[in-house]
N, C-alpha and C positions, 0 to 999 in steps of 0.2 A: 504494500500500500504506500504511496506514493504521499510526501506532504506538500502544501505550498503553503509561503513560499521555502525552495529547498532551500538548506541549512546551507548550503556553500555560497549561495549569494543572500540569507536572511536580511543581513542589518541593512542592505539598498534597497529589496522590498520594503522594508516596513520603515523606512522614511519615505519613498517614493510615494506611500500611501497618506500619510499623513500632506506632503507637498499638493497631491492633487485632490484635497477639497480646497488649496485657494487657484489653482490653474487650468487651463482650459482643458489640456490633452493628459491621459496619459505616457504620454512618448516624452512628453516636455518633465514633466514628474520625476520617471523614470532615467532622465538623462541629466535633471540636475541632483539626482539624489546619487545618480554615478560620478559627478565629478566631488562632490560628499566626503564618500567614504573612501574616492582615493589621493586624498589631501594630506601631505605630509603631517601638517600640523594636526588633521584631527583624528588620524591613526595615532602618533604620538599621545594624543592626550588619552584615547581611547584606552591606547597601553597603559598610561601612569594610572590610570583609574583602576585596570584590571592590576593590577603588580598590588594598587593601597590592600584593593578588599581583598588578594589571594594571603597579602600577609596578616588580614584580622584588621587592617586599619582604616579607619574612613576614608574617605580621596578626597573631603571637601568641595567637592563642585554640588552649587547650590540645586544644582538640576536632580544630582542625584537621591531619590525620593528616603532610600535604606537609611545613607548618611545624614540627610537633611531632616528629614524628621525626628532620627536620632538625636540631634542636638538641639529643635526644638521644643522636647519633651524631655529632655535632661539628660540624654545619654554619656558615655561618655566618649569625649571627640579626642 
């Protein structure tokens, strides 16, 4: 059984998804949610975020909902 989207391109599907409820097309979506995920800088940060939580530790990016609510309900940061 087959899933979508497959796991070797997941994280551009599901920005792609999110981009095209404000864009016309899906092709448009799908091509700037490719130019996205192959952005030095935000593979880099993607890393620094996977490396906090692999080692127990928050990453601090306000987006991240684990860490970020963590610390506005008293966890510790």
């Amino acid at each position: 059984m087959s899933t979508y989207p497959p796991a070797d391109d997941r994280l551009r599907h599901l920005i792609a998804q999110e981009i095209n409820t404000s864009v016309d097309t899906w092709k448009l979506a799908f091509w700037i949610a490719g130019n996205i995920v192959r952005d030095p800088e935000i593979q880099a940060e993607l890393a620094r975020i996977s490396r906090a939580h692999a080692d127990g530790r928050h990453c601090g990016d306000r987006n991240c909902f684990a860490c970020f609510g963590a610390q506005v309900q008293g966890g510790d940061s």
